[in-house]
C-alpha positions as CSV (number, residue, x, y, z in Angstrom):
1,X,64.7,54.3,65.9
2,X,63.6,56.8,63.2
3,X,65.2,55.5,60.2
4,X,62.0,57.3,58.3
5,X,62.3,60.9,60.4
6,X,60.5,63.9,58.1
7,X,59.8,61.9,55.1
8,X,57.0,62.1,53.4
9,X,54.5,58.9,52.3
10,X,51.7,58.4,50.7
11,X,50.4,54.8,51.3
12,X,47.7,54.1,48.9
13,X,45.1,51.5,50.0
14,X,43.4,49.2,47.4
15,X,39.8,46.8,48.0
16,X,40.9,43.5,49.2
17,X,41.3,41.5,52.6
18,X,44.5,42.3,53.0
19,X,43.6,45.9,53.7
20,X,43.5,45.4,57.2
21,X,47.5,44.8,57.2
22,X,47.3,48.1,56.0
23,X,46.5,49.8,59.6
24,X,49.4,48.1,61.0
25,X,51.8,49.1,58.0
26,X,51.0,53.1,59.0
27,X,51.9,52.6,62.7
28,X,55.0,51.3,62.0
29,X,55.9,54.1,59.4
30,X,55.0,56.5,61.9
31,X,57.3,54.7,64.9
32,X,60.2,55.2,62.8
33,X,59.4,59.1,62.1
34,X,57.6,59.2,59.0
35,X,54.9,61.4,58.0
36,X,52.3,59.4,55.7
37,X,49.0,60.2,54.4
38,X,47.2,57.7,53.7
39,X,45.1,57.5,50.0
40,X,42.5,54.8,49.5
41,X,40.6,53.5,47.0
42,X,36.9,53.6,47.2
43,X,36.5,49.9,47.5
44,X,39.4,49.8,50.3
45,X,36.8,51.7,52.6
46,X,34.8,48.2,52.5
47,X,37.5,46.2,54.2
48,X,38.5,49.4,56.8
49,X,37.3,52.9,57.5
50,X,38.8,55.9,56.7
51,X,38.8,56.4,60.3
52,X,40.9,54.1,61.7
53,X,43.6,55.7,59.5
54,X,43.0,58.8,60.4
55,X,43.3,58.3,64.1
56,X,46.8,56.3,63.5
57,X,48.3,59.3,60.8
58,X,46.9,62.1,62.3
59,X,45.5,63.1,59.0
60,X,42.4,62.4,57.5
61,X,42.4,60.0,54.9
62,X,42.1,60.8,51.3
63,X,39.6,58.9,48.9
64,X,38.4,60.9,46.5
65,X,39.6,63.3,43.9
66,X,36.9,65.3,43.4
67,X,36.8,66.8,46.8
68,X,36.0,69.7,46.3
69,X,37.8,71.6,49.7
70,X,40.9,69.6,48.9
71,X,41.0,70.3,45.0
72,X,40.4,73.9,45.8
73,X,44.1,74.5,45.8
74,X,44.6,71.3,43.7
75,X,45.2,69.2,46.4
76,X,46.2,65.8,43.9
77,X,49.2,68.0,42.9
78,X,50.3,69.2,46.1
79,X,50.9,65.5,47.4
80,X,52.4,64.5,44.5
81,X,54.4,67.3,45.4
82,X,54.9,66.8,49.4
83,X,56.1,62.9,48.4
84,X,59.5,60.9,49.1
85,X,57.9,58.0,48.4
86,X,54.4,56.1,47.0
87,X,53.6,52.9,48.5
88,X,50.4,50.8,47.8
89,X,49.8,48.0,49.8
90,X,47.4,46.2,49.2
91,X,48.0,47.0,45.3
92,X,45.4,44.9,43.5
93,X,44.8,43.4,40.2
94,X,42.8,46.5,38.8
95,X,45.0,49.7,40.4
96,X,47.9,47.8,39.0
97,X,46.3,47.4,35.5
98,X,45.5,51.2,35.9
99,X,49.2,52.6,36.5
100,X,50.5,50.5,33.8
101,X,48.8,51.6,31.1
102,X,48.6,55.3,32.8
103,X,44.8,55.7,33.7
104,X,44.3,58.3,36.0
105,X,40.0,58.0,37.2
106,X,40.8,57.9,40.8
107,X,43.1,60.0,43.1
108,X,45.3,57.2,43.5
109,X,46.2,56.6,40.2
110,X,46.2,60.5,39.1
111,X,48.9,60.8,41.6
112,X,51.2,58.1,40.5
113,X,50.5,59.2,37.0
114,X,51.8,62.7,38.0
115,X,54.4,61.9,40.6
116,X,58.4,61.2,40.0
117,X,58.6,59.7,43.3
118,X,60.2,56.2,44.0
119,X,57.1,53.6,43.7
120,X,56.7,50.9,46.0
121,X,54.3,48.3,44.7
122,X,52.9,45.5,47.0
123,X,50.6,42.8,45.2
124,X,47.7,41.3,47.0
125,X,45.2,39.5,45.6
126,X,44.2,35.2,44.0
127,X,47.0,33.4,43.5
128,X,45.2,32.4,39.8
129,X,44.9,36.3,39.3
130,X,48.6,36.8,40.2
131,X,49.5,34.2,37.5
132,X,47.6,35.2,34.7
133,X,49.3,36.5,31.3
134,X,47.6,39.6,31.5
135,X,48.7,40.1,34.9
136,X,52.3,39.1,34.1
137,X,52.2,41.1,31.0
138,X,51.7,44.5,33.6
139,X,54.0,43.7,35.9
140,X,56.9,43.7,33.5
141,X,56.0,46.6,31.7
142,X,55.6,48.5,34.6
143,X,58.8,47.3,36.0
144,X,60.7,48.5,33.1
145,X,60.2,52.7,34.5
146,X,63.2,53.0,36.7
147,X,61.1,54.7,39.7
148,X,58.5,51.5,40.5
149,X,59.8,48.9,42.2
150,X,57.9,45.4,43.4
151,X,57.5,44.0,46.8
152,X,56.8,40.4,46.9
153,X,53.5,38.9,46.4
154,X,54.8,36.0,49.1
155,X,53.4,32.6,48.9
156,X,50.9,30.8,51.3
157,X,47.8,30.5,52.2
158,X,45.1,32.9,51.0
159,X,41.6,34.0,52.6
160,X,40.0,32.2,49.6
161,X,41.4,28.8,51.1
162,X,44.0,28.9,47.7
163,X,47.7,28.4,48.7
164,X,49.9,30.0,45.9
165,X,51.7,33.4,45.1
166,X,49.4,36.1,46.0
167,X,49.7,37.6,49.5
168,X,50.7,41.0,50.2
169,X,54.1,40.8,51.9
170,X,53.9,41.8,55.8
171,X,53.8,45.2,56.9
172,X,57.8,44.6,59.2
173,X,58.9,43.7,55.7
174,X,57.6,46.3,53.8
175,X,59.0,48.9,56.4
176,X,62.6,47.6,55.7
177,X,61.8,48.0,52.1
178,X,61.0,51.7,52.6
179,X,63.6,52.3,54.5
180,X,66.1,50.6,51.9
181,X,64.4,52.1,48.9
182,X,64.9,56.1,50.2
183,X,68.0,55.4,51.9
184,X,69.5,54.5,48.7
185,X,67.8,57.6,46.8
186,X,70.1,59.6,49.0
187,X,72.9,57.7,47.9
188,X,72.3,58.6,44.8
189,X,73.8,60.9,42.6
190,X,74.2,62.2,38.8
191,X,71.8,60.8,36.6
192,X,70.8,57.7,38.7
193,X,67.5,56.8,39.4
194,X,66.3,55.9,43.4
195,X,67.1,51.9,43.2
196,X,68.7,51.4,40.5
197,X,72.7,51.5,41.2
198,X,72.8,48.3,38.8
199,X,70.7,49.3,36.2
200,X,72.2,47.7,32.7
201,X,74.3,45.1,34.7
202,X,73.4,41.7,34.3
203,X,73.9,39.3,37.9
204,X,73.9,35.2,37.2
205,X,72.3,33.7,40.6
206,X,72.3,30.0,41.4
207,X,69.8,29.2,44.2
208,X,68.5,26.1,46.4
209,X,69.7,22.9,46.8
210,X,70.6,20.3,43.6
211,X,69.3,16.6,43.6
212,X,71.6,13.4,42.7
213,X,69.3,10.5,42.2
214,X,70.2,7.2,43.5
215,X,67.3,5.2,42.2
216,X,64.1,6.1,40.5
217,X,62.7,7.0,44.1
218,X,65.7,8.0,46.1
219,X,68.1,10.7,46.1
220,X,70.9,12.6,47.9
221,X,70.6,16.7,48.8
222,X,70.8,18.8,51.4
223,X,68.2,20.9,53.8
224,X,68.8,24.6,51.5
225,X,65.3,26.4,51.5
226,X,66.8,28.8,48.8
227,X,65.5,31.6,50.6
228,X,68.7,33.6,50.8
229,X,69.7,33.1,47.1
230,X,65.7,34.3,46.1
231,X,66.2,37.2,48.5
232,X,69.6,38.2,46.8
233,X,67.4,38.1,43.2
234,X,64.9,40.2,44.8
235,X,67.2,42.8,46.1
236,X,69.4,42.9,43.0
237,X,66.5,43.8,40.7
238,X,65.1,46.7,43.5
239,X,68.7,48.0,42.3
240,X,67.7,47.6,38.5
241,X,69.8,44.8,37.8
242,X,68.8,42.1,35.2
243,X,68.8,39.1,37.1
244,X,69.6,35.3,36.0
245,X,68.1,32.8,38.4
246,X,69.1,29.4,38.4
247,X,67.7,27.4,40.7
248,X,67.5,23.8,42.1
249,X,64.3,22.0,43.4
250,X,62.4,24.4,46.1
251,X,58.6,25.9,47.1
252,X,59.4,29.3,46.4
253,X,58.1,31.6,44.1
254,X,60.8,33.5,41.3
255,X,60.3,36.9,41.4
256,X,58.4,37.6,38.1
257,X,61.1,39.6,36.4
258,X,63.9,37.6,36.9
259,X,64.5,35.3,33.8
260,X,64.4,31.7,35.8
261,X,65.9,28.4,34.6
262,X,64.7,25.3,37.4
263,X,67.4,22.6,36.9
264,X,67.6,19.4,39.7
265,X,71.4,18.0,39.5
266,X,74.7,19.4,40.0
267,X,75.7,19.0,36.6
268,X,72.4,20.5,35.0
269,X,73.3,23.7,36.8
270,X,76.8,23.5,35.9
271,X,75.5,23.2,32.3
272,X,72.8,25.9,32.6
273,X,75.5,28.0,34.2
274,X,78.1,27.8,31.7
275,X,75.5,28.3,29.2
276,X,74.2,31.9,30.7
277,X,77.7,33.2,32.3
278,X,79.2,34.8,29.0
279,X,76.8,37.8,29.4
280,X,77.0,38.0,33.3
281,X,79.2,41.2,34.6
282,X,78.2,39.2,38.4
283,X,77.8,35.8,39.1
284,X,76.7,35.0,43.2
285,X,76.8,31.5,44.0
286,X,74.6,30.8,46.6
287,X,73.0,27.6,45.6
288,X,74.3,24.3,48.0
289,X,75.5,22.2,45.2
290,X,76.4,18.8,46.3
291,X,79.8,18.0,46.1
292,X,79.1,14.2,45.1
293,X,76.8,11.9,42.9
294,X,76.3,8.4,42.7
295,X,78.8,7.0,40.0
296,X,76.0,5.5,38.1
297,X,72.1,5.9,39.2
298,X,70.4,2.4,39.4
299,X,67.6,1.9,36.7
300,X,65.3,0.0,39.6
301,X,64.5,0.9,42.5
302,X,67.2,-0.7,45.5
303,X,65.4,-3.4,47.5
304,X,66.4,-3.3,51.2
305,X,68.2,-7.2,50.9
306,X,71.3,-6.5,52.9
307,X,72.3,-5.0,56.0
308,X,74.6,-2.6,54.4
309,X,75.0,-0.7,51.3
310,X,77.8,0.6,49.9
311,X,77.3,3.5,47.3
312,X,80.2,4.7,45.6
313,X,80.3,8.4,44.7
314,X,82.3,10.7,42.1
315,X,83.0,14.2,43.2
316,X,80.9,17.0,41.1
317,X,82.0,19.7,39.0
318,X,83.1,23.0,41.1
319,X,80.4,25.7,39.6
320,X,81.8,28.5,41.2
321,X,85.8,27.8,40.9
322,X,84.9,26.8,37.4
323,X,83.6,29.7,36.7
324,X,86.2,32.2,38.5
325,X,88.9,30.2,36.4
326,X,87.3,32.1,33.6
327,X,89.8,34.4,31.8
328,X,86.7,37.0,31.5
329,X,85.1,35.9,34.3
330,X,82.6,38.3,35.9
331,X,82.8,39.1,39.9
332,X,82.0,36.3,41.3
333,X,80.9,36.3,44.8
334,X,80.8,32.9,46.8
335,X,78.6,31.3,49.6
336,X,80.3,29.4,52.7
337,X,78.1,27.2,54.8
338,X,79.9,26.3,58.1
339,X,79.7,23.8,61.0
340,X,83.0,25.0,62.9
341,X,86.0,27.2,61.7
342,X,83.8,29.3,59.9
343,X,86.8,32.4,59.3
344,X,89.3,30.2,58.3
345,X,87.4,27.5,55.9
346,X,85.6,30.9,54.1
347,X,89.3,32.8,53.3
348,X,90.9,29.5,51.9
349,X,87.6,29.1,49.5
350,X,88.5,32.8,48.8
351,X,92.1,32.4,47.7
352,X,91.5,28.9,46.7
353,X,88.8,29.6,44.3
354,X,89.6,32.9,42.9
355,X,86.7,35.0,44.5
356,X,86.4,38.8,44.5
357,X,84.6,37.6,48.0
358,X,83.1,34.7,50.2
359,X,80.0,35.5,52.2
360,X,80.2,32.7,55.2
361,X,77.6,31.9,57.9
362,X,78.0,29.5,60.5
363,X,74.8,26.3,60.4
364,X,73.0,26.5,63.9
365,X,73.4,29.6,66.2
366,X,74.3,33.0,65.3
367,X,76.3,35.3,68.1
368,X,73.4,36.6,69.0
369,X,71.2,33.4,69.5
370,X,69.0,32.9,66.6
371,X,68.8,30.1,64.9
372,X,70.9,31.0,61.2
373,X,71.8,28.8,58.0
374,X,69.1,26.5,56.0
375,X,65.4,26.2,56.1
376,X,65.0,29.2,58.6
377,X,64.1,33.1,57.5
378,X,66.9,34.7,59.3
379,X,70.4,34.6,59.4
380,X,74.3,36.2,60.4
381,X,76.8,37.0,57.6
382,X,80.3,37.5,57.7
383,X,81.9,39.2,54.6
384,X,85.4,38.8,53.6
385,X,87.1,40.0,50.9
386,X,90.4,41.5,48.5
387,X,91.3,45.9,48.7
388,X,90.9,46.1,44.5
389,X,93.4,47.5,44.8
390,X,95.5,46.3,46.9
391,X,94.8,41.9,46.7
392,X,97.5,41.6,49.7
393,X,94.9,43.4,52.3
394,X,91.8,41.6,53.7
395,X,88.6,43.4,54.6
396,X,85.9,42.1,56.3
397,X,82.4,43.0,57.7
398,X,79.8,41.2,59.9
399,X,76.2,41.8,59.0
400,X,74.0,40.7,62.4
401,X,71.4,38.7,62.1
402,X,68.6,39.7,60.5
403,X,66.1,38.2,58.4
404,X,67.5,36.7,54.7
405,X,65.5,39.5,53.1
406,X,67.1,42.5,55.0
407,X,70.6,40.8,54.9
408,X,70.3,40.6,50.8
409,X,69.6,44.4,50.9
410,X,72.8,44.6,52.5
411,X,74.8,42.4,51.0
412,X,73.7,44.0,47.6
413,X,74.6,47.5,49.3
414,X,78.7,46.0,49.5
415,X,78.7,44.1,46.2
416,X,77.3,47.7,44.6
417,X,80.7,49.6,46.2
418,X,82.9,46.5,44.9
419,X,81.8,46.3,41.5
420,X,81.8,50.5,41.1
């Protein structure tokens, strides 16, 4: 593959553990054709050598600015010049502080102060730094310039023995990212900035699972990770979009610039929903809201006296037909889980429901073999959808299994060319 042939990128380096991903991140850049030149931080040369990323670039590594054979011919300005693309990963508290409030005392950050290139930003560092205010406060103001754009920071465990938001996102993912983020600068046209084909729409997202409570210590859901629906808020704001999250009960981490509303039940969301959607120009459904409750929830918890028990159930609201039964109702894009009949269960939810599209997958095995549907990071989509203009003629498209991040890129990509 070379999905990156003859473009330029400068991968800054930052001082933390997670430098040593780093070394890893330039090999792959360089499989898939890339040129990068690699531009470190002093402090990144105590977690790995400037060597080592000289031997896998082909070109010695870059730490300084005031070196004095490079800046001969201003050699700062000349890569900011050479560019397609900036990435920093590891991007630490303190380079991040820097570019936001536009200090340039290294050559790092005097190159993204004078470059126009897209800006690929990949947090690393203490889950308690990651959550600080001041922290928080940088990240959105630097995410309001239409060339930077933010890669994770994922959740887990850390080297400190923390577990929380604050790892730098895995070099295979950050390589789709690149790829995604100059592919659609040559898209691009007009006015537009690199990423940012929804910039000034706003996207309402429902996520996860939702929780009907039984008893104070029992409840009915269903196995949704929410992974695909936080991947879809992820890739909508790469493309500038202002992004709504609703979400039910999961471990995952919003991305910081969404705005994020956690709710538990089907009808909270249905509330929290109908309380957001009047401003929303797209509303994506992929939350797994259960389509019954308990008619009443039992004040005490059930003691196991019988052999059987019967519960007796009321069907929920329909969030998404509710909402397409709008008479301004936004594109609205639904979510089919399937055991069996996948084609033909996902186009009656299409004409049933109202839906500019239905994005189906089938629970268990993709065509290919993996494993697709809840709880795992990959899965197989199959799009179907209404010509615009011309509602009598179906179109469909199969994205292949992939992992939920690379398929929300995608997905994004079509939703893009059906609302424009």
């Amino acid at each position: 593959m070379s999905d990156l042939k003859n473009k330029n990128i400068i991968l800054g380096v930052c001082g933390g553990i997670a430098a040593y991903k780093s070394a890893e991140l330039v090999r792959l850049l360089i499989k898939q054709g890339a040129q990068v030149q690699v531009v470190m931080t002093h402090s990144a040369g105590e977690f790995v050598t400037p060597l080592t990323f000289q031997a896998l670039s082909g070109r010695v590594a870059r730490d300084t600015l005031f070196d004095l054979d490079a800046e001969a011919g201003m050699g700062h300005i000349e890569l900011v010049r050479w560019a397609d693309l900036i990435l920093i990963a590891p991007a630490t508290a303190n380079t991040i502080a820097k570019i936001t409030h536009g200090i340039a005392d290294n050559l790092l950050s005097t190159i993204c102060m004078a470059s126009k290139a897209p800006l690929l930003i990949a947090p690393a560092m203490n889950q308690q730094m990651w959550i600080n205010a001041a922290m928080q406060d940088n990240i959105k103001m630097l995410l309001r310039r239409q060339t930077v754009t933010l890669c994770g920071p994922a959740a887990g465990e850390q080297a400190c023995g923390d577990t929380g938001p604050g790892r730098m996102e895995e070099p295979a993912q950050l390589l789709k990212r690149c790829i995604t983020l100059l592919k659609s600068n040559q898209q691009l046209s007009g006015n537009q900035s690199p990423g940012k084909r929804l910039k000034g729409k706003k996207i309402l997202i429902t996520a996860g699972p939702t929780i009907e409570d039984i008893d104070p210590v029992r409840y009915m859901s269903n196995r949704s990770s929410g992974k695909m629906g936080y991947a879809i808020v992820q890739a909508a704001i790469d493309e500038g979009a202002e992004v709504v999250l609703v979400s039910g009960p999961t471990v995952l981490t919003a991305p910081a610039q969404a705005e994020f509303f956690m709710v538990r039940s089907a009808l909270e969301m249905h509330d929290k929903v109908f309380e957001l959607i009047d401003s929303a120009d797209i509303f994506i459904a992929t939350a797994a809201v259960a389509d019954y409750r308990p008619v009443k929830k039992v004040e005490q918890k059930i003691k196991k006296n019988n052999t059987t028990l019967i519960l007796e159930l009321i069907k929920n609201p329909d969030i998404l037909a509710d909402v397409a039964a709008l008479a301004n109702k936004p594109l609205c894009i639904g979510f089919a889980a399937e055991t069996n009949d996948v084609k033909n269960y996902a186009l009656d939810k299409l004409k049933r429901k109202n839906l500019d599209m239905i994005v189906a997958n089938k629970v268990g095995e993709s065509q290919s073999g993996g494993n697709t549907g809840f709880e795992g990071d990959n899965n197989e989509l199959n799009l179907y959808w209404n010509n615009p203009a011309d509602r009598t003629e179906l179109r469909t498209k199969n994205l292949p299994y992939a992992s939920k991040y690379q398929l929300a890129g995608q997905l994004i990509d079509e939703i893009v060319l059906l609302f424009t």
